[in-house]
C-alpha positions in Angstrom: -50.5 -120.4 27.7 -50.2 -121.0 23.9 -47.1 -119.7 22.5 -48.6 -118.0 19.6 -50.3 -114.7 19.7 -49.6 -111.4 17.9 -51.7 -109.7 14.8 -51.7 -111.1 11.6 -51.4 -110.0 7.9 -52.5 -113.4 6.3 -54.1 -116.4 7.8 -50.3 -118.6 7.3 -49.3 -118.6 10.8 -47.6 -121.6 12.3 -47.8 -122.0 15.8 -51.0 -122.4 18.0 -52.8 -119.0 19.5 -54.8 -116.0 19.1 -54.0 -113.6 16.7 -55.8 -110.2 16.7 -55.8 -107.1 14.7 -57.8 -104.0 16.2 -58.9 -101.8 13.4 -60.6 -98.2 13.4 -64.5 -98.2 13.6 -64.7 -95.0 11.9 -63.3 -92.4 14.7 -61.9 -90.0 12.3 -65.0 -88.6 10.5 -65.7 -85.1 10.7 -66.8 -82.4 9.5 -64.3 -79.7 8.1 -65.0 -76.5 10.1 -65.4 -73.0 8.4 -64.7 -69.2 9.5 -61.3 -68.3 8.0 -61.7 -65.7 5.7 -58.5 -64.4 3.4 -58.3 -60.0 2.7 -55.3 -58.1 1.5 -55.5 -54.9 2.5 -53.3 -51.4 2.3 -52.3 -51.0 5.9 -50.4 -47.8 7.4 -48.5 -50.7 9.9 -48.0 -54.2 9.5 -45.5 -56.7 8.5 -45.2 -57.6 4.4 -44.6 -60.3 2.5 -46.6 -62.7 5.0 -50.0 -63.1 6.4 -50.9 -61.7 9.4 -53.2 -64.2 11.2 -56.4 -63.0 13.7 -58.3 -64.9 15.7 -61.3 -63.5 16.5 -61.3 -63.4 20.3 -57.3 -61.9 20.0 -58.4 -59.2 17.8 -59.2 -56.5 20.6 -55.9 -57.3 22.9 -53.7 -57.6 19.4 -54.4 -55.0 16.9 -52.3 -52.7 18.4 -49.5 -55.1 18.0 -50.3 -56.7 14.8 -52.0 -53.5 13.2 -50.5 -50.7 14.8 -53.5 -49.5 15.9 -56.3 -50.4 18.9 -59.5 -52.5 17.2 -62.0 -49.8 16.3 -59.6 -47.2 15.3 -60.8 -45.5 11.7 -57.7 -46.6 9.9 -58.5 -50.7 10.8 -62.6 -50.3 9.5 -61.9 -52.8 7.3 -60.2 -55.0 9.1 -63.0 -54.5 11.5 -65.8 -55.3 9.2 -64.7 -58.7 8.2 -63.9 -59.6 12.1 -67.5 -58.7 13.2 -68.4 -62.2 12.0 -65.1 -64.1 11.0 -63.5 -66.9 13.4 -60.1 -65.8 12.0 -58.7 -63.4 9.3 -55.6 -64.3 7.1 -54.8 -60.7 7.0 -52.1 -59.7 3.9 -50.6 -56.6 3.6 -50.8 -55.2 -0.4 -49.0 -52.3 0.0 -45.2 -52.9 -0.2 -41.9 -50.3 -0.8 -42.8 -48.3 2.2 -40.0 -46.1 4.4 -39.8 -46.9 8.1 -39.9 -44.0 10.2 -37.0 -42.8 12.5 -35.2 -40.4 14.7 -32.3 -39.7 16.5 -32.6 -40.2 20.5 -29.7 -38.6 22.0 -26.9 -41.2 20.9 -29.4 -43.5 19.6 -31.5 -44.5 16.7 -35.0 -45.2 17.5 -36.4 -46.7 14.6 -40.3 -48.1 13.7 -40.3 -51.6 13.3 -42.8 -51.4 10.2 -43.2 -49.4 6.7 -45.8 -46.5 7.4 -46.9 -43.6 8.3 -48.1 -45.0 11.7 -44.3 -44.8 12.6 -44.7 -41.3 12.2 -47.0 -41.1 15.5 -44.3 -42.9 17.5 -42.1 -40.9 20.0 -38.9 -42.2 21.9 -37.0 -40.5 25.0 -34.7 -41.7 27.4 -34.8 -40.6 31.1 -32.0 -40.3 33.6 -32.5 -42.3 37.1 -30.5 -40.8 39.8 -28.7 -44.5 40.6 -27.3 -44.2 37.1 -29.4 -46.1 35.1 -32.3 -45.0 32.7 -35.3 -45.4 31.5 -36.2 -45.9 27.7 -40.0 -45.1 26.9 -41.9 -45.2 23.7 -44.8 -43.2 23.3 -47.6 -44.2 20.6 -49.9 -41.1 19.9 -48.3 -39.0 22.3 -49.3 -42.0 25.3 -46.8 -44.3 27.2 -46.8 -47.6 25.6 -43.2 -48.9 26.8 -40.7 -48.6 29.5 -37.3 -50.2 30.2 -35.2 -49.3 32.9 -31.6 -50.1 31.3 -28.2 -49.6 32.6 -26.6 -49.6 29.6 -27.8 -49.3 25.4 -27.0 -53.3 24.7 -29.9 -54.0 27.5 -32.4 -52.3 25.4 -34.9 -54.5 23.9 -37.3 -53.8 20.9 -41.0 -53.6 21.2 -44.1 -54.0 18.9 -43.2 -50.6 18.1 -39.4 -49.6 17.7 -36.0 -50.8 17.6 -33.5 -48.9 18.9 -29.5 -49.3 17.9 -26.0 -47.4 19.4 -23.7 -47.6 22.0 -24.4 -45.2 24.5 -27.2 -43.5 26.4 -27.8 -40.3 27.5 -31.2 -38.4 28.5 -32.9 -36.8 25.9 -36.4 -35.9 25.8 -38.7 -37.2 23.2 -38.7 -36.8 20.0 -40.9 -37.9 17.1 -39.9 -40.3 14.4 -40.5 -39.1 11.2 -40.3 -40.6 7.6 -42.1 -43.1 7.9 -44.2 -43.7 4.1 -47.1 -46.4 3.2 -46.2 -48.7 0.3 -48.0 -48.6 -3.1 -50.3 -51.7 -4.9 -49.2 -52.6 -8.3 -50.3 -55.6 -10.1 -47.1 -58.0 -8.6 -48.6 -57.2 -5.0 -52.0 -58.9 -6.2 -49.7 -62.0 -7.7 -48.0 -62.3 -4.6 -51.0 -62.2 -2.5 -52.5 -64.8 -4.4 -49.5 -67.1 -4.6 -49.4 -67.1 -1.0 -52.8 -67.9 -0.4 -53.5 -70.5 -2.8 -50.3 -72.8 0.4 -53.5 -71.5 3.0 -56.5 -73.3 3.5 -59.7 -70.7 4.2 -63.3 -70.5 3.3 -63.7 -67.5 1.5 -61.0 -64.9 -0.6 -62.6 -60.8 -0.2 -61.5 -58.6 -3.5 -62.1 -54.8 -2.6 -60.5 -53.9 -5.8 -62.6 -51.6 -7.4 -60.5 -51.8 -11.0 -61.5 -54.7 -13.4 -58.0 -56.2 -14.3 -57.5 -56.9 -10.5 -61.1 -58.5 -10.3 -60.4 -60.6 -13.0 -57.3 -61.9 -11.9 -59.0 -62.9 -8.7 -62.0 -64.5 -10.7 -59.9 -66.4 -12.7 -57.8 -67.4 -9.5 -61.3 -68.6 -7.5 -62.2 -70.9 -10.6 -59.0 -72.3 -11.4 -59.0 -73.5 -7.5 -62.3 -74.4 -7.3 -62.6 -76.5 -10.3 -58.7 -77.3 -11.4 -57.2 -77.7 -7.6 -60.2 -78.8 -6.1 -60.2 -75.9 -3.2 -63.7 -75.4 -2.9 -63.0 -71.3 -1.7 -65.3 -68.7 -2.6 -64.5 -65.2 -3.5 -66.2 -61.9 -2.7 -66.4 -58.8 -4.5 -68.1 -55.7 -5.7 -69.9 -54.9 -8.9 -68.6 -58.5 -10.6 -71.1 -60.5 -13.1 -68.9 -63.4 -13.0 -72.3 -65.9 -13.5 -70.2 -68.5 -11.3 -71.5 -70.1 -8.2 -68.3 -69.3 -6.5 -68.3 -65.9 -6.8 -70.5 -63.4 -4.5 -70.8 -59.9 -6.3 -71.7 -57.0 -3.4 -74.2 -54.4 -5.2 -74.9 -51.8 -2.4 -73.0 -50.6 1.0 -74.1 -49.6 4.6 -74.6 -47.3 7.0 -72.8 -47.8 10.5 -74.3 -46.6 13.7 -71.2 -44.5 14.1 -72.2 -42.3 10.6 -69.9 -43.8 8.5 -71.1 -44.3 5.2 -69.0 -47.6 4.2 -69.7 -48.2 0.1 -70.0 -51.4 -1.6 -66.4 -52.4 -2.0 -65.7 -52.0 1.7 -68.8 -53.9 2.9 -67.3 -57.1 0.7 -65.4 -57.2 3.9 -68.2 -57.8 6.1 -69.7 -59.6 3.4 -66.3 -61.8 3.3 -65.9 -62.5 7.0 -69.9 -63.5 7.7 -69.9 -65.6 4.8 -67.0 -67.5 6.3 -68.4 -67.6 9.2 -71.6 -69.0 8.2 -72.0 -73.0 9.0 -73.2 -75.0 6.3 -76.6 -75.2 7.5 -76.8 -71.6 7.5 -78.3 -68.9 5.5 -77.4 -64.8 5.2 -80.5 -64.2 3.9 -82.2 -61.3 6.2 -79.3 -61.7 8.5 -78.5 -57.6 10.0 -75.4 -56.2 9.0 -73.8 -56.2 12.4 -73.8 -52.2 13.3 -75.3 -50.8 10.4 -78.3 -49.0 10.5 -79.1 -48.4 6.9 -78.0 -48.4 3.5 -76.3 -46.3 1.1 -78.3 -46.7 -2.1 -81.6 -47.7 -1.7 -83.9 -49.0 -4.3 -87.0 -49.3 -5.8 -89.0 -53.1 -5.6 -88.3 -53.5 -9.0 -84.8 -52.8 -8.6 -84.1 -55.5 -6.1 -85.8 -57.9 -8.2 -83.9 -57.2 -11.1 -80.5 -57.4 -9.2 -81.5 -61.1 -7.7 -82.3 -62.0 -11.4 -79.0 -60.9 -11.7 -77.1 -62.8 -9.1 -76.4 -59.6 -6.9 -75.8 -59.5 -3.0 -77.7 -56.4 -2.3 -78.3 -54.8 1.1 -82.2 -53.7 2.3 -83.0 -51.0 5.1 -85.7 -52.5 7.6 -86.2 -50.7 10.7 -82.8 -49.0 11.5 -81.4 -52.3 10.2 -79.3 -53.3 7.1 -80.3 -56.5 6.0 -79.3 -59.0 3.4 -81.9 -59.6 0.8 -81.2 -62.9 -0.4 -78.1 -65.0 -0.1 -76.8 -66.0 -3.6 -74.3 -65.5 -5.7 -73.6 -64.5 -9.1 -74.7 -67.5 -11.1 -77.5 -66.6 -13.5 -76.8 -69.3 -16.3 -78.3 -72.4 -15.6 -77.5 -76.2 -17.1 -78.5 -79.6 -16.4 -75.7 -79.7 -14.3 -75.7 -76.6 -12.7 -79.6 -75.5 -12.1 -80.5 -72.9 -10.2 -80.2 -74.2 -6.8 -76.2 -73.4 -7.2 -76.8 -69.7 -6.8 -77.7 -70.1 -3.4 -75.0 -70.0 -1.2 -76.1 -72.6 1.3 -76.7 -74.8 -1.1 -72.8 -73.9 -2.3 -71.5 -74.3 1.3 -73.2 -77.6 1.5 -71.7 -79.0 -1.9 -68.0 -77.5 -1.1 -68.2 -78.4 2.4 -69.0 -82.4 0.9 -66.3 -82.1 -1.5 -63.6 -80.9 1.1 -64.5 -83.3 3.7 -64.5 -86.3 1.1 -61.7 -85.4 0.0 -59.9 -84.9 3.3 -61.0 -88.2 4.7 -60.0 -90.0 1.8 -56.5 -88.4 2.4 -55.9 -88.8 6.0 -57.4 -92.4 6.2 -57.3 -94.1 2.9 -54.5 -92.6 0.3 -52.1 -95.3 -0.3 -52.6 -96.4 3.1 -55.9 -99.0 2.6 -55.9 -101.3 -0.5 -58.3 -100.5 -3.2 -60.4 -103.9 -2.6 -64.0 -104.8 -1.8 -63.2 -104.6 1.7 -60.6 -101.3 1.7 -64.0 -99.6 -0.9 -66.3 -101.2 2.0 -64.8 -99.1 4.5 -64.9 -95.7 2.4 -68.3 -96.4 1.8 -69.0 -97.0 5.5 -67.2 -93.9 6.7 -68.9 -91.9 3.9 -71.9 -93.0 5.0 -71.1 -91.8 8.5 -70.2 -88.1 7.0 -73.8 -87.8 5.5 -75.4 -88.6 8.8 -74.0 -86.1 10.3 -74.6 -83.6 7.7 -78.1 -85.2 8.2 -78.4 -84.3 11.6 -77.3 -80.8 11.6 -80.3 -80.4 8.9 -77.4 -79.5 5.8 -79.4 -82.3 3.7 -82.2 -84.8 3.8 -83.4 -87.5 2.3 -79.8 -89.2 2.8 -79.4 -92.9 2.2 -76.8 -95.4 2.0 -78.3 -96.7 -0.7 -77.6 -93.6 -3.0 -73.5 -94.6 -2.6 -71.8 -96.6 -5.1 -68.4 -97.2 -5.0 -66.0 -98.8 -7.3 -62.7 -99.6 -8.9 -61.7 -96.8 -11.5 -60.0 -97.2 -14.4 -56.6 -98.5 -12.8 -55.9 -100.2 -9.9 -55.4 -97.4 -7.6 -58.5 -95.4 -8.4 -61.3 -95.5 -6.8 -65.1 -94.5 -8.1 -68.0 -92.6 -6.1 -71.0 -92.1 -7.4 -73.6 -90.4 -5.0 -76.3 -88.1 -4.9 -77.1 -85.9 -1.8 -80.1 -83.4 -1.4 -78.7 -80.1 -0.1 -81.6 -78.4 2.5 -82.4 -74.6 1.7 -83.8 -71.6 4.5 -87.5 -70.7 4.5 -87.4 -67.1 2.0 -90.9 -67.3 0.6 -94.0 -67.7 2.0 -97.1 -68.4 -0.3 -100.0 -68.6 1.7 -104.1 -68.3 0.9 -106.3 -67.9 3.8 -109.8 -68.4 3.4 -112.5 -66.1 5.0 -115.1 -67.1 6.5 
C-alpha cells in the first residue's frame, strides 16, 4: 500500500498515493419557505416586550395559555383571522403599562401572571383535605382550570394563569382578582414593535392602524427593509396609497358566518396571514375569505375598476362568498424598471422569494468560505442554476435558461457580479374569448 494518501490543497505533494478531496454537488439548494406573518396587536392577556410565536396547528390547544383566552373567543378575532391561513404568527403585544390583577386568598396573594383585564375573570380558593393538606384551585371564567394538592404554601407552583406568594395556607373560598387594567399604544410601542421585528425573519408585516402617522412609520419601515436591508417583507394595511410593490392597501371588510361585521382594518389580518401563507406560485385572486359570507361595502362595476386602477385589495360578494378581486398591490406608477407586472403580488413573491434565496445561498455556502475565482463563480453559477429549475418546476417562472446567467468579478476582489433575467409566471384572471356561430 502506498504511503501517501490524504486530500490535497495544491498539487505539491511528495510522497507516492492517492489524494482525494470530496466536494458538495449542490445538496444545499432550496427554496426559502413562506407563512410567517408579523401583527402587533392590543391584547387583554399576554406577555410584553417580546413576541409571542403561533404555530398554526398549536393555536387551538395554546391560546388559552399564550392569549388568555380559548381560539375563537370574541376578544382573539384578530388573532383568529390571520391564523385561518398563516403557518405561524409572530404575535406582539402593543399595549404596554397595564396593572395585573390580584386578590387576597386567605394568607395568600394570588396574583395574574399578565397585565389585563382578563386577570379580572380569574378566581383562586384554597380547600381543606381532611389528612391536612389542601388543595389550591384557579378558576378562569368561573370554570376549574387548575388544581394542586399542597401540604404546605412553598409547594405551590404558578400556572398559565396566577402566581401565588405567602407563608401559610388556610381554606378560604374563592375570590375574584380584581385590578387588573389593559395597557395603552403610543407611538414608542410602534418603535419597539418594529425594532424587534426588523432581528425576525417573516414574510409579511399587518398594520391595523387606522391613524396615518402610524401607517407611515410602517411604510417607511417596509421600504427601507425591502430596498436598504435587503428583507424582501411585505406589509399590509388599510386605506394606504403607498404606489409601492411592497405594500398591500385593504379597501373593503367582510362579513363572517357568525354575523360579525369585521371592517377593513381588521380584515388586513386575514389579508396578512393568507398572503403569507401563499406559495410563490400562488395567486389570492378569487380566493374565499375563509368564513365570510359577504362584504361590508359593496360596489358598483365601476367602482371596482377604479380601485384596481388604483392598486386596491378589495373584497367581492359571490354567492354567500367573500372573494378577492384581484391580487395586487398598491403600485400604480410604472417605469422601465418597474412596469406593471410588479403590482401583482405573485409576480412580487416570485422576485422576493429569488432575492432571499440568492441571497441565502450565497451566505450559507459561499461568503468568505469559496474563493472568488472561475471555478468558486462556476459553482454559484451552477447552484443558481439549480434554484431556477426548481422554481421552474413548481411553474413560479418559465422560459429559464442557464444561458441567461452571467457571473463575474466585481469591482474588488471579493465581489462577485450576477446578471440574470428570470420570467415570473402569472394566474389565469382574464378570459377573452370570440366564439363563432354557426
Amino acid at each position: 500500500m502506498a504511503l501517501g494518501g490524504g486530500t490535497f490543497t495544491t498539487q505539491n505533494k511528495t510522497l507516492p498515493g492517492a489524494y482525494i478531496n470530496f466536494v458538495s454537488a449542490g445538496n444545499n439548494v432550496t427554496m426559502g419557505e413562506r407563512g410567517t406573518a408579523v401583527l402587533a396587536l392590543p391584547l387583554n392577556w399576554g406577555k410584553t416586550g417580546g413576541f409571542i410565536t403561533i404555530d398554526s396547528g398549536d393555536y387551538t390547544s395554546k391560546a388559552a395559555e399564550l392569549l388568555g383566552y380559548e381560539a375563537g373567543a370574541a376578544a382573539l378575532l384578530l388573532v383568529t383571522e390571520c391564523m385561518k391561513r398563516a403557518k405561524k404568527l409572530l404575535l406582539w403585544r402593543s399595549d404596554s403599562g397595564g396593572e395585573k390583577a390580584s386578590a387576597t386568598v386567605g394568607e395568600l396573594t394570588a396574583t395574574a401572571v399578565c397585565a389585563g383585564i382578563r386577570g379580572n375573570d380569574i378566581s383562586a380558593a384554597v380547600y381543606a383535605n381532611t389528612n391536612g393538606t389542601f388543595d389550591v384551585v384557579t378558576y378562569v371564567d368561573s370554570i376549574e382550570y387548575d388544581r394542586q394538592t399542597v401540604s404546605a404554601a412553598a409547594d405551590i407552583k404558578a400556572n398559565s394563569f396566577v402566581s401565588f406568594s405567602g407563608e401559610n395556607i388556610t381554606a378560604t373560598a374563592a375570590v375574584k382578582l380584581a385590578g387588573g387594567t389593559n395597557g395603552t399604544v403610543n407611538g414608542k410601542s410602534v418603535s419597539d414593535f418594529l425594532a424587534a421585528a426588523e432581528k425576525e425573519t417573516f414574510s409579511v408585516l399587518g398594520c391595523t392602524a387606522s391613524d396615518s402617522d402610524t401607517k407611515a412609520l410602517y411604510a417607511a419601515f417596509t421600504k427601507r427593509l425591502r430596498d436598504d436591508e435587503g428583507k424582501k417583507i411585505v406589509c399590509v394595511m388599510a386605506d394606504y396609497a403607498g404606489d409601492y410593490e411592497g405594500i398591500i392597501s385593504v379597501k373593503n371588510g367582510v362579513v363572517l358566518e357568525n354575523g360579525t361585521t369585521l371592517d377593513k382594518y381588521g380584515a388586513v389580518c386575514w389579508v396578512t396571514g393568507a398572503s403569507a401563507a401563499a406559495e410563490i406560485n400562488e395567486s389570492l385572486t378569487n380566493v374565499a375569505y375563509d368564513g365570510a359570507v359577504g362584504v361590508d361595502e359593496k360596489y358598483a362595476k365601476s367602482d371596482y375598476e377604479a380601485a384596481l386602477k388604483a392598486g386596491e385589495f378589495v373584497f367581492y360578494e359571490d354567492n354567500g362568498k367573500a372573494r378577492v378581486l384581484s391580487d395586487i398591490n398598491t403600485l400604480v406608477t410604472f417605469t422601465p424598471e418597474n412596469n406593471s407586472d410588479f403590482t401583482e403580488n405573485r409576480c412580487v413573491r416570485v422576485l422576493d422569494g429569488w432575492a432571499n434565496d440568492v441571497a441565502a445561498l450565497f451566505g450559507r455556502s459561499y461568503l468568505g468560505s469559496v474563493t472568488n475565482s472561475d471555478t468558486g463563480r462556476s459553482l454559484f453559477k451552477s447552484d443558481i442554476v439549480t434554484l431556477g429549475r426548481q422554481y421552474e418546476e413548481i411553474d413560479a417562472i418559465s422560459d429559464f435558461s442557464p444561458d441567461d446567467i452571467t457571473i463575474s468579478q466585481g469591482a474588488g476582489k471579493r465581489d462577485v457580479k450576477v446578471d440574470m433575467s428570470i420570467k415570473p409566471n402569472g394566474s389565469m384572471e382574464k378570459l377573452y374569448m370570440t366564439v363563432q356561430v354557426n
